[in-house]
MOPAC internal coordinates of N, CA, C and O (Angstrom, degrees):
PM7 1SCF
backbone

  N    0.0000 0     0.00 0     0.00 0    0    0    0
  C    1.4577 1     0.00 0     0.00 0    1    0    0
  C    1.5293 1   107.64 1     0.00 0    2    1    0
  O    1.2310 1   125.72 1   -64.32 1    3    2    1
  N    1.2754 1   106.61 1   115.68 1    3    2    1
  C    1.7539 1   113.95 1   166.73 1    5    3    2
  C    1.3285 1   111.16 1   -56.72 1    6    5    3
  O    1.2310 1   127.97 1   -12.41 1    7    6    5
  N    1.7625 1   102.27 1   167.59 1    7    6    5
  C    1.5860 1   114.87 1   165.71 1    9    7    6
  C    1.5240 1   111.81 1   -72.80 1   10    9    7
  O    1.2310 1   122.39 1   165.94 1   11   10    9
  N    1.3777 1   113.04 1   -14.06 1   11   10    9
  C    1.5902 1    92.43 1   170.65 1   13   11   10
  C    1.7549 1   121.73 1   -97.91 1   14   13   11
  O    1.2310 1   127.22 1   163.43 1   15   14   13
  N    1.3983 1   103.71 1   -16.57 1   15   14   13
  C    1.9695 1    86.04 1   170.36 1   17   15   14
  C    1.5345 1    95.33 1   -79.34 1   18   17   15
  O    1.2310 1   112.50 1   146.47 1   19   18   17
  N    1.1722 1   131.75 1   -33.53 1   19   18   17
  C    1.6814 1   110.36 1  -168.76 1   21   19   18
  C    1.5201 1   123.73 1   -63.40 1   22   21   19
  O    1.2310 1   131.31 1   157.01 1   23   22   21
  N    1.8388 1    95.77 1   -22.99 1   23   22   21
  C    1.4671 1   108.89 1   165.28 1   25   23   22
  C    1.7501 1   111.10 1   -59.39 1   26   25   23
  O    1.2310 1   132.61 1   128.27 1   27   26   25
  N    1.0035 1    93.24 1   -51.73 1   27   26   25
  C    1.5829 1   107.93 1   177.86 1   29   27   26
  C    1.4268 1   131.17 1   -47.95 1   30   29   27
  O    1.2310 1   119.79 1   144.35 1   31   30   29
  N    1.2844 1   118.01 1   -35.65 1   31   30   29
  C    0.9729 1   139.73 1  -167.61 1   33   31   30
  C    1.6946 1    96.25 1  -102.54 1   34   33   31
  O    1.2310 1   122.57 1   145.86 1   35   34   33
  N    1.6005 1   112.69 1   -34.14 1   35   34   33
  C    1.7940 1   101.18 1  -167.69 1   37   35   34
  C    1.6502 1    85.87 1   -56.62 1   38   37   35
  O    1.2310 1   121.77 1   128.85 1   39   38   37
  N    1.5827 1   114.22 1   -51.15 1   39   38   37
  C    1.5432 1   118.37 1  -150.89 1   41   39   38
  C    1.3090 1   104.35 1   -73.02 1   42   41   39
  O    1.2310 1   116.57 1  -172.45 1   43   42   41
  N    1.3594 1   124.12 1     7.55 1   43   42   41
  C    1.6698 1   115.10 1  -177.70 1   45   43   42
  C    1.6037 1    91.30 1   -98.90 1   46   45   43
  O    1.2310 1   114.24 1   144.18 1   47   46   45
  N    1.5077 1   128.51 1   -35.82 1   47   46   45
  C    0.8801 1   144.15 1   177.72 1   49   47   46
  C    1.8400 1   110.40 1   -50.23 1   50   49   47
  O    1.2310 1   122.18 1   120.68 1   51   50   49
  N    0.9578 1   113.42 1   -59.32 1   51   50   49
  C    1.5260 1   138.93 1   174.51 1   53   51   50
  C    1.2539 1   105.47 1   -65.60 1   54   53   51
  O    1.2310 1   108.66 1   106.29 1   55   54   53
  N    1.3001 1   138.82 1   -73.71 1   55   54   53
  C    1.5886 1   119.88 1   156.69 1   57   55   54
  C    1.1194 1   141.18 1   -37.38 1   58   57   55
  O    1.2310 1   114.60 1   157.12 1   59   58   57
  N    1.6317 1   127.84 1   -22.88 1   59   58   57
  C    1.2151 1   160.91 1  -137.27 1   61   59   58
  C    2.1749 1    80.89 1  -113.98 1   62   61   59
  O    1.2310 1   122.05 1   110.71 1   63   62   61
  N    1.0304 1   113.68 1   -69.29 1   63   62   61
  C    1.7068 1   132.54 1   175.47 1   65   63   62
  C    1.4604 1    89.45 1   -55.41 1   66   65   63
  O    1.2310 1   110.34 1   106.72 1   67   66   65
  N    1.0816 1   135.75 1   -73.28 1   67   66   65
  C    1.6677 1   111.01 1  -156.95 1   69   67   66
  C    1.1354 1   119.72 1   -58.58 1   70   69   67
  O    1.2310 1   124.01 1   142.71 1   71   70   69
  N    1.9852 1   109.92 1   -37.29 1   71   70   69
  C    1.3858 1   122.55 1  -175.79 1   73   71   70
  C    1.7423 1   102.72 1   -47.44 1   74   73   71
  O    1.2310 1   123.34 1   117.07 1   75   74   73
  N    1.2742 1   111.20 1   -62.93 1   75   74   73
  C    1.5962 1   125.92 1  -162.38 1   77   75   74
  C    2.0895 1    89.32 1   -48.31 1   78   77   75
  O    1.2310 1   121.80 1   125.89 1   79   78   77
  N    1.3193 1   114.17 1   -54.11 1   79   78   77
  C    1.1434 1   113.97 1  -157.39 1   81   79   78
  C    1.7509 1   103.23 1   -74.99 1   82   81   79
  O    1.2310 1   115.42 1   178.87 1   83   82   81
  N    1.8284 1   126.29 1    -1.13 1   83   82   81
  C    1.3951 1    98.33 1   161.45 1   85   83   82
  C    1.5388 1    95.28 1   -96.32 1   86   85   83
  O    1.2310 1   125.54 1   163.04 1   87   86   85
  N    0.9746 1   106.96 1   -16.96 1   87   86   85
  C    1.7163 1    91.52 1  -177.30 1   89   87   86
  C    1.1178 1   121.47 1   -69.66 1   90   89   87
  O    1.2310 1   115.05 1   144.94 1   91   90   89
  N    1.6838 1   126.99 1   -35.06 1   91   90   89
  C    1.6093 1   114.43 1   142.23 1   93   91   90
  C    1.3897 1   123.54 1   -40.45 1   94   93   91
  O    1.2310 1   113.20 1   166.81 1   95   94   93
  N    1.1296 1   130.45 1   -13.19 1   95   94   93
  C    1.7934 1   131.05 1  -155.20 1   97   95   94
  C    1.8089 1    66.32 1  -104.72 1   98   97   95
  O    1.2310 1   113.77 1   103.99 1   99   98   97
  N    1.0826 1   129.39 1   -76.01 1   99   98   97
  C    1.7456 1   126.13 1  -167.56 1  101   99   98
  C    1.7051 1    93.23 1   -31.11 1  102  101   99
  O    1.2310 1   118.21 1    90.17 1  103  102  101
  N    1.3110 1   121.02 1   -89.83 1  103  102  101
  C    1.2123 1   142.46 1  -132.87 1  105  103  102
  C    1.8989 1    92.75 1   -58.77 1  106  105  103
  O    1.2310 1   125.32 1   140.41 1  107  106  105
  N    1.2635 1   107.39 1   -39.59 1  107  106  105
  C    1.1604 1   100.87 1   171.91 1  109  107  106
  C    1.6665 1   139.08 1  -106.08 1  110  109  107
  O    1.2310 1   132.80 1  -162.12 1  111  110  109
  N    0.7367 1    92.88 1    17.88 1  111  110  109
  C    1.2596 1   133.93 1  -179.36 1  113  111  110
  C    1.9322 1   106.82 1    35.68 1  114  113  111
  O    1.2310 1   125.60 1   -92.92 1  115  114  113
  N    1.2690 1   106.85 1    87.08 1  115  114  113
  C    1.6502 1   117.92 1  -166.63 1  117  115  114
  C    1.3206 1    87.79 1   -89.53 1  118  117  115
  O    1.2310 1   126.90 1   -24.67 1  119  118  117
  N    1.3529 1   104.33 1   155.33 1  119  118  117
  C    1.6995 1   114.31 1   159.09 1  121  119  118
  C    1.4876 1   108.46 1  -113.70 1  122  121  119
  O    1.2310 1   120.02 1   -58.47 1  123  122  121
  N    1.4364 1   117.58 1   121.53 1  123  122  121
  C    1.5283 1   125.21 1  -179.15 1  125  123  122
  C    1.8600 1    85.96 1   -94.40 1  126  125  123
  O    1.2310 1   131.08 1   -24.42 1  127  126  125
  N    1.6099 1    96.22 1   155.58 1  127  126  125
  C    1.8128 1   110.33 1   165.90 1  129  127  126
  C    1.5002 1    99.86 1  -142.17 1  130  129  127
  O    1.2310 1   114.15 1   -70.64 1  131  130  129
  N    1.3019 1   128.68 1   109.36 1  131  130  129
  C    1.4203 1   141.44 1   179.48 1  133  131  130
  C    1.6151 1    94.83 1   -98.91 1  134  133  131
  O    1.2310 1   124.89 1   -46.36 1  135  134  133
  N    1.3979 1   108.21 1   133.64 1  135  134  133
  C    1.2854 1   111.37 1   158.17 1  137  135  134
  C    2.0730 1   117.47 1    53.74 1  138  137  135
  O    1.2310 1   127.70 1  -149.76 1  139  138  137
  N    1.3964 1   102.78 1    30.24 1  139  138  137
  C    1.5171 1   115.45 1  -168.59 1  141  139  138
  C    1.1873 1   103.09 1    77.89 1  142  141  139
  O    1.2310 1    85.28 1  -177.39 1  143  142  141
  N    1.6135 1   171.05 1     2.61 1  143  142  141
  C    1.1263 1   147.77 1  -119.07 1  145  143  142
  C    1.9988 1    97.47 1  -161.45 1  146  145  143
  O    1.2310 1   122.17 1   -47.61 1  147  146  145
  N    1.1591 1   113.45 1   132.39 1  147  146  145
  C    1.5332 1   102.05 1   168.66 1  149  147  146
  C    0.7474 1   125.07 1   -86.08 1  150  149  147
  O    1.2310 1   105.10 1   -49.05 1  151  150  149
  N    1.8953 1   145.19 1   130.95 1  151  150  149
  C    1.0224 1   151.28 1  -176.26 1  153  151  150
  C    1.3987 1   104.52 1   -65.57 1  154  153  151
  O    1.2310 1   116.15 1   -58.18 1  155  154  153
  N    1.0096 1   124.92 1   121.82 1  155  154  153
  C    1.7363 1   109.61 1   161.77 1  157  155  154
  C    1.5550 1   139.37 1   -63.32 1  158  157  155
  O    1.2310 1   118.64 1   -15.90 1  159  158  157
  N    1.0493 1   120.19 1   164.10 1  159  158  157
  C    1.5709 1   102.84 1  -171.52 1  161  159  158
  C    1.4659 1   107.48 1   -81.43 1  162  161  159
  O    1.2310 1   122.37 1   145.16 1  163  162  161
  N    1.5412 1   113.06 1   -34.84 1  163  162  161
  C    1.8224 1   114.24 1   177.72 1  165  163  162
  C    1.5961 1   103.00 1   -44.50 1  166  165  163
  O    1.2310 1   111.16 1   148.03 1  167  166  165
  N    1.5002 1   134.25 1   -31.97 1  167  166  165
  C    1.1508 1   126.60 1   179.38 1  169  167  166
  C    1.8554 1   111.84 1   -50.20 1  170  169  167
  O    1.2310 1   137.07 1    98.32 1  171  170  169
  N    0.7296 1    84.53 1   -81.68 1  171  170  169
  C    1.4434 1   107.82 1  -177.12 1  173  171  170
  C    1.8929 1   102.33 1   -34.78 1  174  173  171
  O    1.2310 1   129.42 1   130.73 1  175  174  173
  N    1.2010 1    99.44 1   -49.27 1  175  174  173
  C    1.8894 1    95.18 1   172.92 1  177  175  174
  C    2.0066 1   112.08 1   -65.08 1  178  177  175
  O    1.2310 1   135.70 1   162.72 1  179  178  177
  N    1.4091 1    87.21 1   -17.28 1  179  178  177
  C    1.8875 1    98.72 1  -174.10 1  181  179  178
  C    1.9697 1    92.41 1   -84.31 1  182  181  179
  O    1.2310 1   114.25 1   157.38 1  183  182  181
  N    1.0249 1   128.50 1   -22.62 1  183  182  181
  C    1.1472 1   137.21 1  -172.96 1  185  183  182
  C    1.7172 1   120.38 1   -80.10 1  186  185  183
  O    1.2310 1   131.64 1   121.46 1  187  186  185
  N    1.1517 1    95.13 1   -58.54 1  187  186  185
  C    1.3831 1   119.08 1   163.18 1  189  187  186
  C    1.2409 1   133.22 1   -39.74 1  190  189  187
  O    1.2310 1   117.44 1   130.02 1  191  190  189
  N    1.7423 1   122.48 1   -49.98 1  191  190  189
  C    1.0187 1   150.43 1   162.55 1  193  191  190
  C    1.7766 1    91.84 1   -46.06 1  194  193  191
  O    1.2310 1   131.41 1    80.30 1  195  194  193
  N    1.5721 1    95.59 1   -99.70 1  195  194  193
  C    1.2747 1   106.10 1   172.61 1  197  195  194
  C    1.6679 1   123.85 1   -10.17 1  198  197  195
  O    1.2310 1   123.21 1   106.93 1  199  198  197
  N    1.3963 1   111.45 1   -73.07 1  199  198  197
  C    1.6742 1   106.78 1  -158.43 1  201  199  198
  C    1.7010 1    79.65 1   -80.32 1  202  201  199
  O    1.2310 1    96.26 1  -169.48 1  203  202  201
  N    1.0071 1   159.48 1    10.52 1  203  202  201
  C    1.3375 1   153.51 1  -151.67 1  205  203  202
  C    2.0271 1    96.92 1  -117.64 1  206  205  203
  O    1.2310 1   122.72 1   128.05 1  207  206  205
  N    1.1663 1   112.39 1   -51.95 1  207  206  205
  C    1.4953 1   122.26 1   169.82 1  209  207  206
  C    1.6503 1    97.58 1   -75.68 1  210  209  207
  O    1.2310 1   116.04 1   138.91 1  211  210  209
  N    1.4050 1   125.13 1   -41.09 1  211  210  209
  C    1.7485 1    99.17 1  -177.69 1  213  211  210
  C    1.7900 1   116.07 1   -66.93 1  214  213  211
  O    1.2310 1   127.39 1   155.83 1  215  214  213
  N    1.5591 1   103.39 1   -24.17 1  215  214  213
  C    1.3671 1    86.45 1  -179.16 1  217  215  214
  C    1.7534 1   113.28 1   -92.98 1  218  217  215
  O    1.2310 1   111.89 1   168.77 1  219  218  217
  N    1.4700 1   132.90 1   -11.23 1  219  218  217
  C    1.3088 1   135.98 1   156.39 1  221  219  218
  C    1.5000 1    90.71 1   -48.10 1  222  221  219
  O    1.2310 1   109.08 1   125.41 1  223  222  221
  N    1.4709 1   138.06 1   -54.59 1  223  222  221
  C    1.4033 1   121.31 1  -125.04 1  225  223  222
  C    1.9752 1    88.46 1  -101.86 1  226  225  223
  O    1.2310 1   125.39 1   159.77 1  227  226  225
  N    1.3180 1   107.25 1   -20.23 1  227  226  225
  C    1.7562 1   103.46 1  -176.39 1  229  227  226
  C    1.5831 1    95.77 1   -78.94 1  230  229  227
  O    1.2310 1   121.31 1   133.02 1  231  230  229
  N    1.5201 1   115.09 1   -46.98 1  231  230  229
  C    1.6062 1   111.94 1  -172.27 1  233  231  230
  C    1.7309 1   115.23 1   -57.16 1  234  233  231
  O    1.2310 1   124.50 1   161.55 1  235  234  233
  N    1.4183 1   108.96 1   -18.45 1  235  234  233
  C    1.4408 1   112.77 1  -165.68 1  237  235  234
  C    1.6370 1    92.35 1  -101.02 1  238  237  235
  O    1.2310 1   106.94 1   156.48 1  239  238  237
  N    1.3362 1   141.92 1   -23.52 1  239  238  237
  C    0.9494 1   153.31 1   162.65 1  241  239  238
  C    1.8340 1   103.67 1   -59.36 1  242  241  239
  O    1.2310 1   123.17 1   114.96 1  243  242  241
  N    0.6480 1   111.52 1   -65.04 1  243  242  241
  C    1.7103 1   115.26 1  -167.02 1  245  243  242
  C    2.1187 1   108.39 1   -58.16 1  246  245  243
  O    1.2310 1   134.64 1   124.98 1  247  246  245
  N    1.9618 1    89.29 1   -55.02 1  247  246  245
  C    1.5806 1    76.35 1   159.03 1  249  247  246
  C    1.3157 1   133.43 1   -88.12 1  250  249  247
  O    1.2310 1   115.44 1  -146.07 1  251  250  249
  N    1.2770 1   126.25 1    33.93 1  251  250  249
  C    1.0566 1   135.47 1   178.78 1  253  251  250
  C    1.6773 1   102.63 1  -113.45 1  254  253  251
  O    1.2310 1   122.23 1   171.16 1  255  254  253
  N    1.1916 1   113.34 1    -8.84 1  255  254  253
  C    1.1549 1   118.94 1   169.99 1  257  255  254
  C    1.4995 1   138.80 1  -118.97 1  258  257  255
  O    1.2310 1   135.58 1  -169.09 1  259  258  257
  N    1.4720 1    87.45 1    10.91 1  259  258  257
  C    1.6098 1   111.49 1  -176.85 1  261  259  258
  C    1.2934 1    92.47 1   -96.49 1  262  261  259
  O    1.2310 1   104.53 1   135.29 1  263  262  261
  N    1.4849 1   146.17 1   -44.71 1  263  262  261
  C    1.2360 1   152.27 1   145.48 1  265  263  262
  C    1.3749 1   117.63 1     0.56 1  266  265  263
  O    1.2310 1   132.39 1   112.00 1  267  266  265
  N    1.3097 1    93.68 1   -68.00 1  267  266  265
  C    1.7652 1   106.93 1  -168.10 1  269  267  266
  C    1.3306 1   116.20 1   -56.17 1  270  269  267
  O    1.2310 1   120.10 1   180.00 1  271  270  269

């Protein structure tokens, strides 16, 4: 295994962790306040999605490159 799928894989790993952690912020429904202001919870479902497909798309990337 190269330095670049393990890179790949740390950051699918790391996206993979934030995703889980807005979806706890969903499931339980936390209220974040940045800068005085409440974050909304639709954020966090807009987040999720997102870092949730970057880490499918780095993990499928990395073994797709362990292949080669």
């Amino acid at each position: 295994m190269n330095s670049q799928t393990v890179g790949l894989r740390v950051a699918a790993v790391v996206f993979g962790f934030v995703c889980l952690a807005q979806l706890m912020r969903l499931a339980l429904r936390v209220e974040v306040v940045a800068a005085g202001h409440a974050v909304p919870l639709w954020a966090s479902a807009v987040a999720a999605v997102v870092l949730g497909g970057l880490s499918v798309w780095m993990w499928k990337l990395a073994t797709n490159g362990a292949r080669s």
